[in-house]
N, C-alpha and C positions, 0 to 999 in steps of 0.2 A: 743523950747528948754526945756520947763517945761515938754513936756510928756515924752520927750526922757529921762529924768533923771528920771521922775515914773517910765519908765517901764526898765532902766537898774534898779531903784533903788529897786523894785518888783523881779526883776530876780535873784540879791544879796540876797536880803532877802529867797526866794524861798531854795538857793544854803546851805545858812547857815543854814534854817531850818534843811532841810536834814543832813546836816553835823553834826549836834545835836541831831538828832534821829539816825545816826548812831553811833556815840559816846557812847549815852546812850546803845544801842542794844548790843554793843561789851561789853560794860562794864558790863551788865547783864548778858551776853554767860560767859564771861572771871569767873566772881562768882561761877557761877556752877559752873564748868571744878574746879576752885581751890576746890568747895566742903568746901565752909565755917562754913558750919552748915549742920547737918545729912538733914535737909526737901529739900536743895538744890543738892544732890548728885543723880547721874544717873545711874552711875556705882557704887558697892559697895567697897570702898577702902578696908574693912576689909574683904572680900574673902582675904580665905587663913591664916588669922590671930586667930594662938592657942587660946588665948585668949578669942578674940570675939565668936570664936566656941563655945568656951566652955560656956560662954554667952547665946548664940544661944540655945545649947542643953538643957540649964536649964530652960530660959523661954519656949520652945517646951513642957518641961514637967510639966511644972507650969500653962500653959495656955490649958493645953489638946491639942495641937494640932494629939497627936497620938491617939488621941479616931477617927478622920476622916482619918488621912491620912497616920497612922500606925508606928510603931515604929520608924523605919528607914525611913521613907515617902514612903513604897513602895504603897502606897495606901489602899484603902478599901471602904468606904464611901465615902469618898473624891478621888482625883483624886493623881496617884503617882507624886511625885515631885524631885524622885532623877534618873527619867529617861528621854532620849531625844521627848518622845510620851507626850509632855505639852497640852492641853485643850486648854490655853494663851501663847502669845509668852513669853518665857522666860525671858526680859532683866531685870537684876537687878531694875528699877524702878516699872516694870511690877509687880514684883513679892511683891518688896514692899509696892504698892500700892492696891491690891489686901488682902493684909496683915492688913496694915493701914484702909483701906475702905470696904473690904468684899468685895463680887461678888454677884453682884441685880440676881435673879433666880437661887442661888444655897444657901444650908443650911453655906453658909462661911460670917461668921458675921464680922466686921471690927474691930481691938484690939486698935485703936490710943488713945480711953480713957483708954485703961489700961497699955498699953509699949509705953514710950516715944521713938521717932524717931531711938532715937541710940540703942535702944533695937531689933527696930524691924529691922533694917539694923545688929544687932547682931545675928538677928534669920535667914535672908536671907543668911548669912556669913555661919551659919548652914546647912542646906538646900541644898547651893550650896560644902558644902564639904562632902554629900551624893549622889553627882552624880556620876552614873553606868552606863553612855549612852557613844553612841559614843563622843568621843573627839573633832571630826571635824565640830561638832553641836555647840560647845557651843560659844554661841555667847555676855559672859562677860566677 
């Protein structure tokens, strides 16, 4: 009688764990997805927002980003960014990231000690209201 109760009482336990690391997983998915702070967003909320462009456009000019990758991002140095021919996949975290961290074997150094998150998700808002590519590309 005593094992049978161990091992229903192991297999409850086992059921509830799980039940508890899924709880915790949704409730970490569900954070993102609301985007409660700029370091957790995937998609950029501010694409498309006047504002934030204009945000965008001031730190691009403040931080040189047009010394690499040209006024309007058509490129030069660096690689264009307002076209569907990307180097990295495009998606809004990609590009933030990228941003935020720099890219290891290329001269793109990482700006997160100098624009805070919502700056540079301001500059990505930027960026992405320079695109000239096909339409059926864009995949934010």
């Amino acid at each position: 009688m005593c094992i049978i109760f161990l091992s229903y009482g192991f297999r409850l336990f086992r059921h509830l764990a799980v039940g508890v690391f899924v709880v915790l997983l949704m409730t970490g998915t569900a954070r993102v997805e609301e985007g409660t702070s700029p370091e957790s967003w995937e998609t950029n909320p501010l694409n498309g927002n006047p504002d934030a462009i204009a945000s965008g456009k001031a730190h691009w000019k403040n931080i040189g980003c047009y010394a690499c990758h040209g006024r309007i991002a058509e490129g030069g140095v660096g690689p264009s960014l307002s076209d569907d021919i990307w180097v990295y996949k495009p998606t809004d975290r990609m590009v933030y990231n990228a941003i935020s961290r720099g890219r290891s074997g290329t001269n793109m150094v990482g700006w997160s000690k100098d624009l805070t998150p919502e700056q540079i998700w301001e500059l990505v808002a930027f960026i992405r209201s320079l695109y000239v590519g096909d339409p059926a590309k864009i995949i934010w």
